[in-house]
SERO-4910 file (N, C-alpha, C, O; in steps of 0.05 Angstrom, whole numbers):
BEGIN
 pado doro    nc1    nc2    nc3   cac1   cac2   cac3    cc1    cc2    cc3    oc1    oc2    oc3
  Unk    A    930      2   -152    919    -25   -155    916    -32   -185    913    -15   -202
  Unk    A    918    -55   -189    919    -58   -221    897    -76   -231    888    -84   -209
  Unk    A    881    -89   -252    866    -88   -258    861   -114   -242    841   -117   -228
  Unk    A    879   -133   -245    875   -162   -242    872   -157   -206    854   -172   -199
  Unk    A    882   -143   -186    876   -139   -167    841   -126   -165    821   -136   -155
  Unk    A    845   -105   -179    813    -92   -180    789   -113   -178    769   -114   -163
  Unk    A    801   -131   -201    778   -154   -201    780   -170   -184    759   -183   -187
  Unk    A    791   -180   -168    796   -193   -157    782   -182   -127    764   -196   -117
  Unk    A    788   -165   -117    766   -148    -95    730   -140   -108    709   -135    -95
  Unk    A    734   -141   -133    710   -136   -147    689   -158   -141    664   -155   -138
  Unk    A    708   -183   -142    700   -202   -140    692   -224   -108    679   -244   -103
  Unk    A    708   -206    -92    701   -218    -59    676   -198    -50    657   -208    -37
  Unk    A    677   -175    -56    658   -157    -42    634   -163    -51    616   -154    -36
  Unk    A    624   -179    -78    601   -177    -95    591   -202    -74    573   -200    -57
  Unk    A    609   -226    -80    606   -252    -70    591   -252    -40    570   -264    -35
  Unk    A    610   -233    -17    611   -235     13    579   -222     13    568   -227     35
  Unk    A    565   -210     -2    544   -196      5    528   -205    -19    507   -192    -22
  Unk    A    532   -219    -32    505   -226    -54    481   -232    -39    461   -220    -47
  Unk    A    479   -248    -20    452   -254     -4    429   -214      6    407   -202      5
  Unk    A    456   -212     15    443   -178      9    432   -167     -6    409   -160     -8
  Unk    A    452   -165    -22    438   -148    -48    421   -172    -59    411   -165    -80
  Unk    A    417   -189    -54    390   -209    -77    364   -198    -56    342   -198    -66
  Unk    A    366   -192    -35    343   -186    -15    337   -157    -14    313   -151    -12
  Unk    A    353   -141    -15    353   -112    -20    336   -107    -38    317    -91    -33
  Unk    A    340   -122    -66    329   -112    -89    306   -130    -95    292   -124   -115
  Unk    A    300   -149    -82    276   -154    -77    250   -145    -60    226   -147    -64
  Unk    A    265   -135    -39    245   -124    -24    241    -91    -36    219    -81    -38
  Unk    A    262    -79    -40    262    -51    -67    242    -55    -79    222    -43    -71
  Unk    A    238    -71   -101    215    -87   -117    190    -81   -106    176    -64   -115
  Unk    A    184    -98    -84    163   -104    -72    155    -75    -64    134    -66    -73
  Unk    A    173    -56    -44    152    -22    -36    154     -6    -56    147     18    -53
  Unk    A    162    -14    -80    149      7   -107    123     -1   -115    110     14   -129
  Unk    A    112    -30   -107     91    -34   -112     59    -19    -92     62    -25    -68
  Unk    A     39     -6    -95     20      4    -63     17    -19    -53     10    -37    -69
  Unk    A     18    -24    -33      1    -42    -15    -20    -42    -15    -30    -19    -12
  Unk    A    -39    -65    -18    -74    -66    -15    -82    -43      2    -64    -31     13
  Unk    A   -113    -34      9   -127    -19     27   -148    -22     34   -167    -21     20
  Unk    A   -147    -27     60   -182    -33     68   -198    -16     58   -190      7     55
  Unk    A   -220    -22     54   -242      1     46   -254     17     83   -258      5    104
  Unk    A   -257     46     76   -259     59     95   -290     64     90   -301     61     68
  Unk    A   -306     76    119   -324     87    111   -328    122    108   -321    139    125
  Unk    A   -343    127     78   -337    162     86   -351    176    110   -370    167    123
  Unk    A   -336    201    115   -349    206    133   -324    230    138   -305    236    124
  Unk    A   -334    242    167   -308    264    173   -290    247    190   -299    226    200
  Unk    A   -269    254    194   -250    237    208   -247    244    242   -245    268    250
  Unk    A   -248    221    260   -255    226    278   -225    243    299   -203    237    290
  Unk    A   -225    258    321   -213    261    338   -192    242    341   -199    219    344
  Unk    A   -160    248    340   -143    229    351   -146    220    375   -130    201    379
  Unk    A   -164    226    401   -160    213    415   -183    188    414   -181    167    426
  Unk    A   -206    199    398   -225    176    393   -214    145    379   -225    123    379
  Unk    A   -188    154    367   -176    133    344   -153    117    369   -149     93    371
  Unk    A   -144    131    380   -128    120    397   -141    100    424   -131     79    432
  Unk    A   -160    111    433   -184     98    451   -189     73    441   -186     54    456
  Unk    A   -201     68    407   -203     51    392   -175     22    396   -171     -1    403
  Unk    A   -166     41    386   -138     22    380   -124     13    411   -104     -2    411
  Unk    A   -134     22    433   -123     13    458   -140     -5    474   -131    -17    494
  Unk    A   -179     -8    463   -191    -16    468   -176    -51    453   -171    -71    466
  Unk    A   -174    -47    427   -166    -74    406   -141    -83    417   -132   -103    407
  Unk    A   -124    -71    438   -105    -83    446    -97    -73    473    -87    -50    474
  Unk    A   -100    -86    496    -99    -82    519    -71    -86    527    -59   -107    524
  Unk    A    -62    -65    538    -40    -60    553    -10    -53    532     14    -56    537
  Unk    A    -24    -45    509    -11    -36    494    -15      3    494    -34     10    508
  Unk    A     -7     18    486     -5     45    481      3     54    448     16     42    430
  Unk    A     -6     71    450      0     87    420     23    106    418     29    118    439
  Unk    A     33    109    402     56    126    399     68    136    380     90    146    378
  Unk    A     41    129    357     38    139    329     15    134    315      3    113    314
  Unk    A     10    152    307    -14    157    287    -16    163    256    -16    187    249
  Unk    A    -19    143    238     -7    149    209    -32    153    194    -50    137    193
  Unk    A    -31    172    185    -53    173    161    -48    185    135    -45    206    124
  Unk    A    -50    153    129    -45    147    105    -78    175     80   -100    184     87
  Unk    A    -63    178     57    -88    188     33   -111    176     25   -111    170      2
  Unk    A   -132    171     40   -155    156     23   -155    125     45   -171    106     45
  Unk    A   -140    128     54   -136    104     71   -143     95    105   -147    113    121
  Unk    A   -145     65    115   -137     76    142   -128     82    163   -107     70    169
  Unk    A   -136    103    185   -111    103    197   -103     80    210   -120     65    218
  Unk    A    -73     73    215    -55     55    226    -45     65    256    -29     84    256
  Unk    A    -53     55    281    -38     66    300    -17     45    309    -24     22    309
  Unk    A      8     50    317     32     43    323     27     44    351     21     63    365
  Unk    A     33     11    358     27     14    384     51     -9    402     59    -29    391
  Unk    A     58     -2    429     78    -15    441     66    -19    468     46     -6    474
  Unk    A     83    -42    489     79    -45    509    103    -50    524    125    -54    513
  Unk    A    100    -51    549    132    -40    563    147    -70    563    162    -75    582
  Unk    A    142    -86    543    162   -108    552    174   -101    512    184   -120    499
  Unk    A    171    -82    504    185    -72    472    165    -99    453    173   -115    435
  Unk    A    137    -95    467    124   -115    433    111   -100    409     88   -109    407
  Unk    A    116    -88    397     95    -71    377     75    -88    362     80   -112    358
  Unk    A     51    -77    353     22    -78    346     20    -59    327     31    -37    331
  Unk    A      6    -63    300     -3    -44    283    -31    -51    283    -40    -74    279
  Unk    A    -45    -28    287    -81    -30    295    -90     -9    267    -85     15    267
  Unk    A   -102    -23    244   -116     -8    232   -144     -3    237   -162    -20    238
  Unk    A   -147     18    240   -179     37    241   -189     50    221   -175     58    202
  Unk    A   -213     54    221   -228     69    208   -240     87    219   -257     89    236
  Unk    A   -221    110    198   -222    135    214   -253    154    218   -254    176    230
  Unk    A   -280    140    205   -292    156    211   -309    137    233   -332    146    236
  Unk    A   -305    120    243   -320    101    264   -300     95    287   -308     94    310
  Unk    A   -288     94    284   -264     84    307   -260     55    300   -243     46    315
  Unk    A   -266     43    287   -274     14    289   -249      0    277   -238      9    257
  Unk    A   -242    -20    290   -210    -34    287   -215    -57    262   -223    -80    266
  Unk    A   -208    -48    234   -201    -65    210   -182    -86    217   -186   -109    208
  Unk    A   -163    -81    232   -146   -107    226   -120    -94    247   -114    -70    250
  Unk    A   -106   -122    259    -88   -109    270    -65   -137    274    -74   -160    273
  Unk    A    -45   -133    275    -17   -159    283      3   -137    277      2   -114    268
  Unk    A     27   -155    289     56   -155    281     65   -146    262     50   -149    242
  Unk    A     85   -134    258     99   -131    234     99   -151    215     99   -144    192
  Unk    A     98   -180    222     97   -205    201     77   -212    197     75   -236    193
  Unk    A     53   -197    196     24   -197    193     17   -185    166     -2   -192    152
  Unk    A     42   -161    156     42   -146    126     63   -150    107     84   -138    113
  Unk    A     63   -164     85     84   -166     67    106   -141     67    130   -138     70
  Unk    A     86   -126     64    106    -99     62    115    -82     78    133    -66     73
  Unk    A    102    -84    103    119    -76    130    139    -96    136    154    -89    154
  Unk    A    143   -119    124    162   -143    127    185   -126    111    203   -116    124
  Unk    A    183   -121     80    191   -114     70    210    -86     74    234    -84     71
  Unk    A    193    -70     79    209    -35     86    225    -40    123    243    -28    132
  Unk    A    212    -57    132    244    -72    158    261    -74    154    278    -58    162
  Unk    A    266   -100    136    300   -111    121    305    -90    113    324    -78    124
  Unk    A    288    -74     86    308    -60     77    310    -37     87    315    -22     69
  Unk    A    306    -19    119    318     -7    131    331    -17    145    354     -6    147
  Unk    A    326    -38    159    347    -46    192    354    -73    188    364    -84    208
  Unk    A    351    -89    159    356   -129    168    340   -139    195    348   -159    209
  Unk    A    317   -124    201    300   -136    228    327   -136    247    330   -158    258
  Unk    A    343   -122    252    364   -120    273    372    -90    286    393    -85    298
  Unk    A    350    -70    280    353    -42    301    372    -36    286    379    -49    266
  Unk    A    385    -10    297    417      2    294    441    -24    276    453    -25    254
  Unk    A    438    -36    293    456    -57    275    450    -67    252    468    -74    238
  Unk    A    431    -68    245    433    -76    217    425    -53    200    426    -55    176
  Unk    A    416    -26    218    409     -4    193    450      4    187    459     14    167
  Unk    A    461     -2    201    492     -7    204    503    -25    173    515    -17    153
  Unk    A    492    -48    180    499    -66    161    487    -48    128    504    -39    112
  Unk    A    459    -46    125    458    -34    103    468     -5     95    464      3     72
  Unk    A    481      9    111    495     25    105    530      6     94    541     12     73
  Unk    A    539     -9    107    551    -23     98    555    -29     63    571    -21     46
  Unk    A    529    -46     65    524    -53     38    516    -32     19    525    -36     -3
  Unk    A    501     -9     23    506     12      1    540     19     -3    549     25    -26
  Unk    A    555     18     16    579     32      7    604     21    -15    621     31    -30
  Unk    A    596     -5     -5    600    -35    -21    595    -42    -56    608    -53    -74
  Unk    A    552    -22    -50    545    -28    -78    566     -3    -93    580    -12   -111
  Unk    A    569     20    -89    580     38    -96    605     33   -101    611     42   -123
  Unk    A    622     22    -89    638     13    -93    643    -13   -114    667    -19   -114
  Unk    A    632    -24   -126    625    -45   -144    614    -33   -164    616    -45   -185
  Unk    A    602    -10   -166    602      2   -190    619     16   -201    621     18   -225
  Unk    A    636     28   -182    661     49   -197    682     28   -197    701     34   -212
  Unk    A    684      8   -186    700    -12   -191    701    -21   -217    720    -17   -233
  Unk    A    675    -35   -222    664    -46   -249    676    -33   -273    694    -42   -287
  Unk    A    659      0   -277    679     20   -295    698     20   -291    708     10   -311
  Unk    A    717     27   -273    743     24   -287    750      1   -297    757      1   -321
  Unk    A    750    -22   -282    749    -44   -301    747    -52   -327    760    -69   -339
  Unk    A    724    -34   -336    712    -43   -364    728    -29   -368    750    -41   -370
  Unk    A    730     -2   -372    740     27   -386    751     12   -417    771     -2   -416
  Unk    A    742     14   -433    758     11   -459    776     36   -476    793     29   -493
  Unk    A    772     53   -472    783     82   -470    752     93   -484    731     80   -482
  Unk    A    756    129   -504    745    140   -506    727    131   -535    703    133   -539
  Unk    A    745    124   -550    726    117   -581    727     85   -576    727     76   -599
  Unk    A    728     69   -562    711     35   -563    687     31   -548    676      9   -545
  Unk    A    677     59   -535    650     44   -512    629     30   -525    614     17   -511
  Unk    A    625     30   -552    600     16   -567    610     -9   -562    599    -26   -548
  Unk    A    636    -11   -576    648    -32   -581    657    -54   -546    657    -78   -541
  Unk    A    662    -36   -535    657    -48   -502    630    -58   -487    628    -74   -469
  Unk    A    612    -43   -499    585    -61   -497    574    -81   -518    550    -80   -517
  Unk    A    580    -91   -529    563   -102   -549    575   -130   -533    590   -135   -515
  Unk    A    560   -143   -551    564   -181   -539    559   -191   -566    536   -191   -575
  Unk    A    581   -201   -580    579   -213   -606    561   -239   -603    555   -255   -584
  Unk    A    556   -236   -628    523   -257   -630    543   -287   -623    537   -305   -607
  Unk    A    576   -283   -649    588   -319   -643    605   -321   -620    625   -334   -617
  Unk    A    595   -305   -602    616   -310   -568    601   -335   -555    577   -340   -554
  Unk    A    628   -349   -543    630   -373   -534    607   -375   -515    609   -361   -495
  Unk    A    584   -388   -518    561   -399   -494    574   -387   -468    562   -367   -458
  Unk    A    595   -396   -457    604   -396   -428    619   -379   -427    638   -382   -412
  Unk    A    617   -348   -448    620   -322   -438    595   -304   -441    601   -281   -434
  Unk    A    575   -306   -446    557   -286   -461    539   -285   -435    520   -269   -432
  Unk    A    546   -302   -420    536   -295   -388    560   -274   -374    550   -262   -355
  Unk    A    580   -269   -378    604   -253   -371    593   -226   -376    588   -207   -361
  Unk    A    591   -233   -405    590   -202   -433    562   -192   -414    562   -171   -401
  Unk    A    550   -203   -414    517   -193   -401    518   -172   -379    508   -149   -380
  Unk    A    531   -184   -358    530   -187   -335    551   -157   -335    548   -137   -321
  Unk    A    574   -164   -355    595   -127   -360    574   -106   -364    570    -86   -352
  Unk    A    559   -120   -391    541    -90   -405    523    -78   -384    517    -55   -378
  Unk    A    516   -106   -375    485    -99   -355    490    -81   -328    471    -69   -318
  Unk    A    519    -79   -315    536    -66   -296    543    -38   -301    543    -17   -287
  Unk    A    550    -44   -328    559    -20   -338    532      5   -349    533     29   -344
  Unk    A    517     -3   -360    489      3   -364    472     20   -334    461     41   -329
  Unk    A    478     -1   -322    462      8   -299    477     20   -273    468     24   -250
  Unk    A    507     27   -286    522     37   -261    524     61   -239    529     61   -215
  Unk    A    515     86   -261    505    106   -264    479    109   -238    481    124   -218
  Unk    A    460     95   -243    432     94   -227    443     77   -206    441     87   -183
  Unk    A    456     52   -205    457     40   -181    472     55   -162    464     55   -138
  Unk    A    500     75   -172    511     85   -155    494    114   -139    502    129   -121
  Unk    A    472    113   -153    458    146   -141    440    121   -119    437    131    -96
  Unk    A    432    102   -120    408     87   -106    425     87    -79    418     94    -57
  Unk    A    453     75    -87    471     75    -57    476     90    -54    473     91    -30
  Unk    A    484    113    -60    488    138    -49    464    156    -28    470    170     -9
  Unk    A    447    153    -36    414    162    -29    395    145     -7    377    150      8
  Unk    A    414    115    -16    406     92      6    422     95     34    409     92     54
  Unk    A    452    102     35    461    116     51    463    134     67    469    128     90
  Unk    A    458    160     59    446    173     69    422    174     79    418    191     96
  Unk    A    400    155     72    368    153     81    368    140    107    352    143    125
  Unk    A    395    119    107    397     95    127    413    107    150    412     98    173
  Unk    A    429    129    142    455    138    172    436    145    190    443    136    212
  Unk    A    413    158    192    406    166    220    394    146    240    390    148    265
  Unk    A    389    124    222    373     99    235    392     87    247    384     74    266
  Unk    A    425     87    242    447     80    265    441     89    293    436     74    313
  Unk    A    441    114    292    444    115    319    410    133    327    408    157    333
  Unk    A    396    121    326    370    139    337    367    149    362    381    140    380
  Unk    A    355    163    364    341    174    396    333    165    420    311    156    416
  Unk    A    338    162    442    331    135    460    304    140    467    292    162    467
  Unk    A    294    114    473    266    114    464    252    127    497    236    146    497
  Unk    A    260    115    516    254    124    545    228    112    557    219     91    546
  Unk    A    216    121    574    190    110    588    169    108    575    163    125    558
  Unk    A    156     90    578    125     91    559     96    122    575     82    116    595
  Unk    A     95    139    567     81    152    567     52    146    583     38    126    580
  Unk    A     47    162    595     12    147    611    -11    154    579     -6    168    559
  Unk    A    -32    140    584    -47    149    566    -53    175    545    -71    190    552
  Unk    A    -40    180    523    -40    206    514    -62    212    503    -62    232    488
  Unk    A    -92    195    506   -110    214    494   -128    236    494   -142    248    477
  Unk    A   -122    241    531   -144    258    533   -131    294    532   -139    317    537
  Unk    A   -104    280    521    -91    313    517    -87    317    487    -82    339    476
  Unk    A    -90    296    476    -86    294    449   -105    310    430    -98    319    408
  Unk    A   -124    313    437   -141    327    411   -143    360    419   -152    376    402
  Unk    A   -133    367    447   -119    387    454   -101    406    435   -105    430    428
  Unk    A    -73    380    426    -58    393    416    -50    389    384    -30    395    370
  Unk    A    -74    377    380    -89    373    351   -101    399    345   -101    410    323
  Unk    A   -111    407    370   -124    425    356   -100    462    359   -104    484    350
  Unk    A    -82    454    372    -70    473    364    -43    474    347    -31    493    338
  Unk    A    -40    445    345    -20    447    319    -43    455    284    -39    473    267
  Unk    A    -59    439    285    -77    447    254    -71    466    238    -76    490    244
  Unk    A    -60    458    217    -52    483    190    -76    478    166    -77    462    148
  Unk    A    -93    497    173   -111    493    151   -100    499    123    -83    513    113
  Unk    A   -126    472    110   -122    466     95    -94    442     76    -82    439     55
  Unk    A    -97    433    100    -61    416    104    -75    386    109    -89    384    129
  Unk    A    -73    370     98    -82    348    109    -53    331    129    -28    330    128
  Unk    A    -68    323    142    -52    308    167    -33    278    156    -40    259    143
  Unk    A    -19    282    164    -10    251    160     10    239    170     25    225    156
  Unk    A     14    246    197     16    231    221     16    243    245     21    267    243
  Unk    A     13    235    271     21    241    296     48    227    315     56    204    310
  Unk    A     57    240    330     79    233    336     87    237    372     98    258    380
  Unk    A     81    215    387     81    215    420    107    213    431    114    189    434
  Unk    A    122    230    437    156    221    441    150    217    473    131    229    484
  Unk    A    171    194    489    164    199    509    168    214    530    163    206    553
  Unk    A    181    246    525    184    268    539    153    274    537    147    284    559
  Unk    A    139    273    527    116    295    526    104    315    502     84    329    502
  Unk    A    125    310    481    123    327    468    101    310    441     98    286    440
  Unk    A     87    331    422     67    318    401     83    323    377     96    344    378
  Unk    A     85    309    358     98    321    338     79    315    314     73    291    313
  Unk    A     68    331    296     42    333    274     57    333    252     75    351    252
  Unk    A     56    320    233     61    328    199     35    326    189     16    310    194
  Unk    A     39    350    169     22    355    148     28    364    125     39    386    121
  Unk    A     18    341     98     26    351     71     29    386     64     12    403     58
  Unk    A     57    386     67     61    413     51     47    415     18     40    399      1
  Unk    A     49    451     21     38    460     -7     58    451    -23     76    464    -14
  Unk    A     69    437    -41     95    431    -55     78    404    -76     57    393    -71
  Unk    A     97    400   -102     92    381   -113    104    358   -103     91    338   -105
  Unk    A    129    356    -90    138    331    -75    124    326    -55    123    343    -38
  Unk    A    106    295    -50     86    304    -30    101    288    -10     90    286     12
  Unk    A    121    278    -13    138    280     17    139    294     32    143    289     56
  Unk    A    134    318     19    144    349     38    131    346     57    110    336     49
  Unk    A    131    348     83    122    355    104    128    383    124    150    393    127
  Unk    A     98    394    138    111    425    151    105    398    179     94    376    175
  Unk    A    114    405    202    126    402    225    114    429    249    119    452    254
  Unk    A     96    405    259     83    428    278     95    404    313     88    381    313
  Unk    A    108    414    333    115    397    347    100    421    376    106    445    378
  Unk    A     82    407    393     68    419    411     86    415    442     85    393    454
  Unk    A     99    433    453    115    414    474     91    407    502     68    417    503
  Unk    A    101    391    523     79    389    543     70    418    552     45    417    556
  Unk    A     79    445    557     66    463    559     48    485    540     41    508    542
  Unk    A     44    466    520     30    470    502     35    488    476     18    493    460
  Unk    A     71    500    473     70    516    461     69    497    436     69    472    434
  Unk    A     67    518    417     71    501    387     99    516    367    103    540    364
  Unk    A    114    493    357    138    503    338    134    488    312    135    464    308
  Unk    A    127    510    296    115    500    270    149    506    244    157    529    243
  Unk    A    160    489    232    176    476    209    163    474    182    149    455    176
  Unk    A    168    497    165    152    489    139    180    484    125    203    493    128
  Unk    A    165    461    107    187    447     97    197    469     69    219    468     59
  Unk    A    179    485     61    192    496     40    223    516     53    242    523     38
  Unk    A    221    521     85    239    535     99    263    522    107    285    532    107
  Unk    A    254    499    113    283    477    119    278    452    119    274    441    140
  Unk    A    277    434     91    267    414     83    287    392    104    311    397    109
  Unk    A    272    367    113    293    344    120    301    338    100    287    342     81
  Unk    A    327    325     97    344    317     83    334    291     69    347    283     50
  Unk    A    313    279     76    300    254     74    278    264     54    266    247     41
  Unk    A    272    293     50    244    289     41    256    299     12    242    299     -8
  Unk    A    279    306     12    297    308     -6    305    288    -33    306    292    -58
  Unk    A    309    267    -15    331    239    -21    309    227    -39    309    224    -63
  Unk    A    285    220    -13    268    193    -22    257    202    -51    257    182    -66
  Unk    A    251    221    -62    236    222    -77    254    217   -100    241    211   -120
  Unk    A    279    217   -104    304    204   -118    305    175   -116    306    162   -137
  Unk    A    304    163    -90    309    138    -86    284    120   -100    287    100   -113
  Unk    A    264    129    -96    243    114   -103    235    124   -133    219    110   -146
  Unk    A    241    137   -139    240    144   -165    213    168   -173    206    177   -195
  Unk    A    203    174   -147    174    191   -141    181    224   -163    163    234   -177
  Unk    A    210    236   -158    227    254   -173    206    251   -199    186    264   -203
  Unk    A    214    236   -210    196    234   -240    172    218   -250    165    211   -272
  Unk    A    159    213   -224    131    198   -228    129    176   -232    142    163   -216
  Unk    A    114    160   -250    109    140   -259    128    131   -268    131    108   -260
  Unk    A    157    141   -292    167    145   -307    196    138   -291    214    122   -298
  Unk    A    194    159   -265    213    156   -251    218    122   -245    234    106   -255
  Unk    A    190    116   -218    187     91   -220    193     72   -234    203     54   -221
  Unk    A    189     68   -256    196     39   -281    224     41   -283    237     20   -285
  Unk    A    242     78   -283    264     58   -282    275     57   -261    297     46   -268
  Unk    A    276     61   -231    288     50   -212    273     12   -210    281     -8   -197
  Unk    A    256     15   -223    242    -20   -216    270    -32   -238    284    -48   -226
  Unk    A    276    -28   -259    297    -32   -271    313    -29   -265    328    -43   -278
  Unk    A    326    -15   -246    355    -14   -238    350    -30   -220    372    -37   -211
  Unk    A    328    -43   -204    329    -65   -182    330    -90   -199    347   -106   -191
  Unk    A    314    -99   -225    317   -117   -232    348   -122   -244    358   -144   -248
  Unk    A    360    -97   -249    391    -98   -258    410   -113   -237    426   -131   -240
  Unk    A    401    -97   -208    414   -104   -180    423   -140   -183    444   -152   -186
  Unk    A    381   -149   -180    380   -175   -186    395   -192   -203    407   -211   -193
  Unk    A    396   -188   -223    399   -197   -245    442   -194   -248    458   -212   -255
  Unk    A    446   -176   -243    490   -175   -232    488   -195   -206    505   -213   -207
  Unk    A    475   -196   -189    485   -206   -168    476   -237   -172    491   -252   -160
  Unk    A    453   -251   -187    457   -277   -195    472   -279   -216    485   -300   -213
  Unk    A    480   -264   -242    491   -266   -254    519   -281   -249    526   -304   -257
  Unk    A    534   -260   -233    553   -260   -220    561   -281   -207    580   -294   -215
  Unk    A    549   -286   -184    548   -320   -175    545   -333   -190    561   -352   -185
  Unk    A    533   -339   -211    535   -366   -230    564   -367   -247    577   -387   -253
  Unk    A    570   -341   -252    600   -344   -272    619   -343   -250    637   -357   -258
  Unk    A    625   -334   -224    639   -348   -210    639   -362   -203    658   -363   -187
  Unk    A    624   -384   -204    613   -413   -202    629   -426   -227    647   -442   -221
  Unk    A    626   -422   -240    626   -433   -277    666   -428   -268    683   -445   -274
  Unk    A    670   -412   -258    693   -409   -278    713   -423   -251    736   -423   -259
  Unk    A    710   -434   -219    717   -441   -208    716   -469   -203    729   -481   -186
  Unk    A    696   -483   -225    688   -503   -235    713   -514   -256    727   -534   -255
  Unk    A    713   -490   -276    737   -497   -287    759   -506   -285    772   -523   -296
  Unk    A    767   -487   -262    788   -489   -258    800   -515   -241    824   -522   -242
  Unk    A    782   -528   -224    781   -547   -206    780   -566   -227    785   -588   -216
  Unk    A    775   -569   -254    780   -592   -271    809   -602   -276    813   -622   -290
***
């Protein structure tokens, strides 16, 4: 393929999905930021089945089928009813008492981490954004070769002369700013890809479960890894419990994996033994890998995202303008 072709596909793939990537990297934006937190009261934290009782009392004819507990925060139970409506019921974990509860379009940022797993469309659209990572990746190694000036001009390939024509120095920008940030965008899709393949085809979900609380603190109490704090429960509808708890590790993604089946045995997964592949990735994707530090620059490589993909539309605007004169 030759260059004027290169660009030329460089230039349909950016276009056909700009609405994407301007939403991708906005809502990116938005879950690097914490979300607010209700104030809890202290205290010890109560029994999961006391929290689930709670949360089924605040919404009738709904069921639980997750239990998140969040650090310092409260718990959130995930809750459904057999016509597929979900409910997020926040509690306070040392009262039972229901803080607040709605829809997914009730939280900016549960709005937010939707699109940018699934486009609010299940499998199909965690489909589509697998799509569009392969796309962005492709638009970056595109880009480089493109630019490539050979081995002794890359200074000279980035710079943007101070007397370049007004109605290129949006061009020059939009090269350096691609080229600059090509590197990180192509690890974000790479990492975004992989985070997003299993959400294609998930697990079938099956029957809604009869009440799971009065077995629940049962197998609470025989998954428990002391000294492990909890942070989440997990009701599949075979029967089975599935517990994470912060592993000993500095990635506090890590999770060990204690899953109780209905006959009560327990199969405990420490992540330092066989980490998910996820607990791997995210801390790359989000920039957690290097902290604070990490963070500021993936918030930069989103504002880069932003910033090529309007870019871009405006100079193919500009220059199809031209040409129509």
């Amino acid at each position: 393929m030759n260059r004027k072709s290169l660009l030329i596909w460089h230039r349909r793939i950016a276009l056909a999905l700009a609405p994407l990537f301007l939403l991708q990297a906005m809502t990116g934006l938005l879950l690097l930021i914490p979300p607010p937190s209700l104030a809890v009261t202290s205290g010890p934290t109560l029994p999961p089945s006391a929290l689930v009782a709670g949360a089924m009392r605040a919404a009738p004819g709904f069921q639980a089928f997750r239990l998140d507990y969040p650090p310092d925060a409260p718990v959130v139970a995930r809750m459904s009813n057999p016509q597929g409506q979900r409910l997020f019921v926040t509690i306070n974990p040392a009262t039972a008492r229901v803080l607040d509860q709605g829809t997914m379009w009730h939280d900016p940022w549960r709005i937010a981490q939707e699109w940018h797993n699934s486009l609010f469309s299940g499998p199909i659209g965690s489909t589509l954004v697998a799509v569009e990572a392969t796309a962005l990746l492709a638009l970056a190694i595109s880009g480089i070769i493109f630019w490539w000036p050979g081995k002794g001009r890359l200074r000279q390939g980035l710079s943007i002369p101070a007397r370049a024509p007004k109605r290129l120095r949006l061009r020059l920008w939009h090269r350096s700013t691609g080229v600059i940030a090509s590197a990180l965008l192509g690890m974000m899709a790479v990492t975004g890809l992989l985070l997003v393949w299993p959400l294609i085809a998930p697990p079938g979900a099956g029957p809604l479960r009869a009440d799971p609380a009065p077995m629940l603190d049962a197998a609470y109490a025989r998954a428990a890894l002391p000294g492990q704090p909890l942070r989440d429960i997990r009701l599949a509808p075979s029967g089975h419990a599935t517990f994470h708890f912060a592993a000993h590790s500095r990635n506090h993604w890590d999770l060990d994996t204690v899953t109780i089946a209905p006959d009560g045995r327990p199969r405990v997964i420490r992540a330092a033994d066989a980490p998910a592949l996820w607990m791997r990735l995210l801390p790359l994707h989000t920039g957690d890998a290097l902290g604070i530090f990490g963070q500021i620059i993936i918030a930069l490589v989103g504002g880069a995202l932003l910033f090529l993909t309007i870019s871009g539309v405006i100079a193919w605007n500009r220059a199809r303008k031209g040409k129509s004169k």
